[in-house]
N, C-alpha and C positions, 0 to 999 in steps of 0.2 A: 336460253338464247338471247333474251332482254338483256340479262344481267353483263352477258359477253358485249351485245352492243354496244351499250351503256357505255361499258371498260375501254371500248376500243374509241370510243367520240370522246374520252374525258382523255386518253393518253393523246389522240390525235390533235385535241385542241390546245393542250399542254404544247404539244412540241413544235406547233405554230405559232402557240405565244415564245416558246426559246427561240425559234426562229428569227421571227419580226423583232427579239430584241437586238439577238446577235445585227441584224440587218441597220437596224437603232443605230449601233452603237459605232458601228462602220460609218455611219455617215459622217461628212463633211459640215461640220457646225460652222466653220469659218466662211461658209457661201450664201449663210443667211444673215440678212439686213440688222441692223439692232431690232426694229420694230418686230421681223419676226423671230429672232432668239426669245425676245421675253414672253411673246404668243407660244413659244415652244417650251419653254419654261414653265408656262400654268398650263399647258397640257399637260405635262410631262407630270405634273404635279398631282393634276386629277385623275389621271389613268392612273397613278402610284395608288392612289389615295382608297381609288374604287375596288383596288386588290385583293384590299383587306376584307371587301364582303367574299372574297371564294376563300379565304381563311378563315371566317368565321361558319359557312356551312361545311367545311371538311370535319372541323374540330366539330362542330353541333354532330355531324354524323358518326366521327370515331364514337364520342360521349352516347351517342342513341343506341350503338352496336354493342357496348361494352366492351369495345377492342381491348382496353386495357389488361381484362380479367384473361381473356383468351391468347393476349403475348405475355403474361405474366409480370405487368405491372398492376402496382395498389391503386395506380387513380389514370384518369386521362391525362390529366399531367405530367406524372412521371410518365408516361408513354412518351410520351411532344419532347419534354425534354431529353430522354435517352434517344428515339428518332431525331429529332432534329440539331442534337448536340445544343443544347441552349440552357439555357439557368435556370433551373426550378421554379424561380419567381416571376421568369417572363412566362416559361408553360402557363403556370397556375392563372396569370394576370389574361393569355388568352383565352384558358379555359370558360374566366370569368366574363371576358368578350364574347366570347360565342353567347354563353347562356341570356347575354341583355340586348345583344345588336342580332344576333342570328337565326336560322329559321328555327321555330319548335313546333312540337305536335303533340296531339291530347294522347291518351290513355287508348284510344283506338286506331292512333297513327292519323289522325284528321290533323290539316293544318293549320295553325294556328298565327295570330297577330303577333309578332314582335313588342317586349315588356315595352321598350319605349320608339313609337310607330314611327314617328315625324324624325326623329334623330337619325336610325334605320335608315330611314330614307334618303336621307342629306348624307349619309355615308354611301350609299349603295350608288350616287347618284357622284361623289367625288366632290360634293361644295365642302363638306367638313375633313379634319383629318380623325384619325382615332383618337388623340389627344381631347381634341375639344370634345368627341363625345365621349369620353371618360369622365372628364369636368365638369360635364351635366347630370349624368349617370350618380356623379358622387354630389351633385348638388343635393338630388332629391333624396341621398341618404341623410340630410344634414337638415332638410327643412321640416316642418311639421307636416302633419299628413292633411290633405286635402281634397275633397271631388274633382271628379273625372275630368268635368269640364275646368276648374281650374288648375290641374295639374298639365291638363293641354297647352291654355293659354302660359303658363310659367316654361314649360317647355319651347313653345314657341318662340317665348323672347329672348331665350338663352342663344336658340338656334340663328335668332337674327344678330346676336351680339358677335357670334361666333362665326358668321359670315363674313364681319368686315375687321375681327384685329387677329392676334394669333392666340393658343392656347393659354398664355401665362395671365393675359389682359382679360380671355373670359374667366380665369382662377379669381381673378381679381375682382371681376364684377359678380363673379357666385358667391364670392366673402360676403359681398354687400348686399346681394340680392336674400341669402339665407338670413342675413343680420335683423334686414326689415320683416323677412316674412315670420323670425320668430318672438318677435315683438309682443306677441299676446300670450306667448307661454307653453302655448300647445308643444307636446310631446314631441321629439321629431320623427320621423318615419321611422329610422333604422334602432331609435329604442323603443318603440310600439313595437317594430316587428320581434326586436333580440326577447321579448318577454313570451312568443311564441315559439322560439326556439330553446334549445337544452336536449341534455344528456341525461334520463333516466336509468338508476336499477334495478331492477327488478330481481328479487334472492327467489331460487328455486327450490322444491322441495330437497333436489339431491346434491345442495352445496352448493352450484353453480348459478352464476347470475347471467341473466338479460340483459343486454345493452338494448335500449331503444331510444330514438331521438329526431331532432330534424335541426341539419345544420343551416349557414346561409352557402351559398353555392362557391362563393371564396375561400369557407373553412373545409367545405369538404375537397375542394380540388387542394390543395394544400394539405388535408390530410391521406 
């Protein structure tokens, strides 16, 4: 009886957000002032913006259910891409969104923090777009690794750079922000982590081998 609920408030709320678009898009733009087109403008921008977190818990929940295996696709990706007709590369790229911006849960279904909190948040929230937090997301694959409290404060200040120009200008200050921070040498996160990943075989007594391994969440949605 939950689950019907449930069905029925996420179909109901769906088809009041089609509504209120349709109702959007009727309107009369030409009766508003310039001062309030451009107020309508970064609305319109942040409501877009905030969307993207009901896209990244649909896709965290296809990915939890393993829908994929049960319509007879190899990955949650190819799922997104055959439903939603879209390029293999944008699936796989949101699958990869979901897993860093979306909600997760432990091993017993407990709720858990989001990999990077304060970004999460500036998206859920419509200050950033997806863009810019992809540019932070790939900053800290690129910088050396660090404690907790410094990896907050590097987050942070990406997150205020990315409040006041657009995505290409934080790409620009991530070049330079990774440049200084790798100055001393240190390993950077994503080849510390790539030495804990790989592809094992294991040969069996009866001819057959064991595949075992642990990919990063980009190569498995892509394979």
């Amino acid at each position: 009886m939950e689950t019907v609920a449930a069905e029925s408030e996420a179909h109901g709320l769906l088809g009041e957000l089609d509504a209120l678009v349709s109702k959007l898009t009727a309107t009369d733009l030409t009766a508003l002032s310039g001062e309030q087109l451009l107020d309508c403008t970064r609305d319109f921008e942040r409501v877009t913006r905030r969307s993207v977190t009901v896209r990244h818990a649909v896709v965290a929940e296809l990915d939890s259910r393993h829908a994929a295996a049960e319509t007879g696709h190899h990955s949650t990706a190819a799922l997104l891409s055959d439903l939603l007709r879209i390029d293999p590369g944008q699936a796989s790229r949101r699958v990869r969104d979901a897993g860093e911006f979306g909600p997760r849960r432990g091993l017993g279904g407990e709720p858990l923090s989001p990999l990077m909190p304060q970004t999460t948040r500036a998206l859920d929230a419509g200050e950033i777009g997806i863009e810019h937090a992809r540019t932070i997301s790939d900053l800290f694959d690129a910088i050396p690794g660090h404690d907790t409290n410094a990896e907050q404060a590097i987050e942070a200040a990406a997150l205020h750079v990315a409040a006041a120009c657009p995505p290409y200008r934080l790409r620009q200050w991530c070049v330079q922000a990774a440049a200084r921070l790798d100055q001393d040498g240190t390993e950077p996160r994503e080849q510390a982590q790539q030495r804990q990943r790989g592809l094992n075989v294991i040969d069996q007594p009866d001819g057959t081998a064991k595949l075992t391994g642990q990919l990063t969440p980009y190569a498995a949605a892509t394979l």
